[in-house]
N, C-alpha and C positions, 0 to 999 in steps of 0.2 A: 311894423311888427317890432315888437320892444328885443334888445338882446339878452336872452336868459338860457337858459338850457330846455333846448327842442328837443320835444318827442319826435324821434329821425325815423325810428324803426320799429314794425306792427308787428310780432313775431304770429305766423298761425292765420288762416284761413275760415273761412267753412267747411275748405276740402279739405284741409289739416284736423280737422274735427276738433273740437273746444273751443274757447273763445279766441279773441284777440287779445295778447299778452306784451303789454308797452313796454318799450325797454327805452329808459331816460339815459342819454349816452353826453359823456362830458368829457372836454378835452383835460386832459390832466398832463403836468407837466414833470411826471415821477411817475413811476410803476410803483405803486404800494396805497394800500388805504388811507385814507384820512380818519379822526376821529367819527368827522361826519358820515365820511363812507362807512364804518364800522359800524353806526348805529344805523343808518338805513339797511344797509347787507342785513345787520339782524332782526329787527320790522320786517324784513322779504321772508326770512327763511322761517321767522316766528310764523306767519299767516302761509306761505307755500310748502313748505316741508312735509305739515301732518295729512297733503291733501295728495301727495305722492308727487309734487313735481321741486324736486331738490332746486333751491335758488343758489347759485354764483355769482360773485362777483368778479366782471371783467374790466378790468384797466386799460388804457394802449395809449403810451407816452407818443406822440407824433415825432416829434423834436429827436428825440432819441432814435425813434426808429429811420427816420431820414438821416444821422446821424450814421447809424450802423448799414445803413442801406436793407434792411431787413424788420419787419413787423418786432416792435418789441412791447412785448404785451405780457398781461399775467392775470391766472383765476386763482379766486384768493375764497373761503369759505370765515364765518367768524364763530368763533369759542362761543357757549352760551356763557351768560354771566358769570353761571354758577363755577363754574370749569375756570380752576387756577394751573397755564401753562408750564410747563417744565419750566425750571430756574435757567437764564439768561438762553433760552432755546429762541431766533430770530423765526421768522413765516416759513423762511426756507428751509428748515431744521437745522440750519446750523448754529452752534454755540459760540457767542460772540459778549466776553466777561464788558467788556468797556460800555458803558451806557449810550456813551457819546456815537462812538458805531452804531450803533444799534438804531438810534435815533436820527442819526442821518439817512442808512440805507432806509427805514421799515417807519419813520415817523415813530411819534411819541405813544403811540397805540399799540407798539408792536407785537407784545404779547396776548393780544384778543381777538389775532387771526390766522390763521395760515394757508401758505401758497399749494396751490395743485398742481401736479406736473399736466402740462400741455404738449399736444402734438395739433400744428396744422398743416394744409394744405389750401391750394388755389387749384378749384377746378377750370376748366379751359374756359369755359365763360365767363369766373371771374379775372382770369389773368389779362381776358382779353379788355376787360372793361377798366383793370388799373391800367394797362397801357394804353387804354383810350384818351385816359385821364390824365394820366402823365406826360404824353404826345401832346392833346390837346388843348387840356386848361393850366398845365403849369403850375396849377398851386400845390404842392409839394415842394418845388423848388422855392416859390416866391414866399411862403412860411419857413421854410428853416435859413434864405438870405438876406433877409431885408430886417433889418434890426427898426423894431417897434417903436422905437423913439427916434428913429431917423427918419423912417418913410409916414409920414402923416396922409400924405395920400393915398398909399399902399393898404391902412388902417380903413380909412372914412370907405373903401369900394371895398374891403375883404366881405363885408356882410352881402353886398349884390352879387360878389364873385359867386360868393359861397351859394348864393339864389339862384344864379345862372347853372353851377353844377348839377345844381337841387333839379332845378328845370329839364335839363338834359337828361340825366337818370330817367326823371319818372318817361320820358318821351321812350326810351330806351325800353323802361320797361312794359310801358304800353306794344310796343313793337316786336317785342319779344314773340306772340304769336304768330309774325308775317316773314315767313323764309325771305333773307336777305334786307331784311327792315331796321334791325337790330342795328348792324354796323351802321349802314345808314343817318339813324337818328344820333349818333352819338359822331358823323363825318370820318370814321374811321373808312381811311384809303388803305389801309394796307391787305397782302394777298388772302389773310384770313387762314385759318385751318378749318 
């Protein structure tokens, strides 16, 4: 399987009513759009918008959020072309004169998008399965300490590791209908709530 950017996640059912809506998810190493991102965000919102279902873009720097021990993520909407932003106004509203700023936090696109405030949360099933993950495959840690150009064989198995997760998920989520299956599939020993 060649390494490119996997469609990871099918948002939507039959039981959800409507189709299957792909969400293409890329690891990014910054919280803020790219120009590319900024032109695709707008393709999404040009074709889903006038159909009633409002398109987002969502970021989530890993590195950083392993960094801060805490999800560090951002939803960002984009200006239609025509829409010239407040003078020196950054995604986050704030006014920031120096260019240089500006283009460091927000990249060189910075005035063609803006950030939306976010609230999340972890429901108990999902908390249970980051700490399956964290417990049990390590890669959280083995990504933010193993420096890329040092570990060459940390590099050549990241793609199987990353298969092996992949693996276990889905087995998890097949499981998910069978009281006590759940843990199970993913060798989680601990007392459970």
């Amino acid at each position: 399987m060649p390494i490119g950017k996997p469609r990871v996640l099918h948002w939507g059912d039959g039981a959800r009513g409507g189709g299957s809506h792909p969400f293409d998810v890329e690891v990014h190493s910054h919280c803020f759009l790219s120009s590319t991102d900024v032109s695709t965000q707008l393709q999404w919102q040009r074709a889903e918008d006038p159909h009633g279902n409002p398109w987002l873009a969502v970021v989530i720097d890993p590195l950083r959020s392993l960094a801060k021990g805490k999800p560090e993520f951002g939803a960002f909407r984009v200006y239609p072309p025509e829409y010239a932003a407040p003078r020196d106004e950054c995604p986050d509203g704030r006014l920031v004169r120096e260019d240089a700023r500006r283009v460091e936090q927000w990249a060189s696109c910075w005035n063609r998008y803006y950030r939306l405030e976010i609230e999340y949360f972890l429901s108990a099933l999902a908390a249970d399965v980051m700490g399956c993950l964290a417990e049990n495959f390590l890669w959280m840690r083995t990504l933010a300490s193993a420096p890329a150009a040092q570990e060459r064989e940390a590099r050549e198995r990241f793609s199987e590791r990353v298969g092996a997760v992949s693996d276990r998920l889905a087995a998890y989520g097949a499981a998910l209908g069978t009281p006590g299956a759940a843990a199970a599939a993913l060798g989680h020993r601990g007392g459970g709530a």
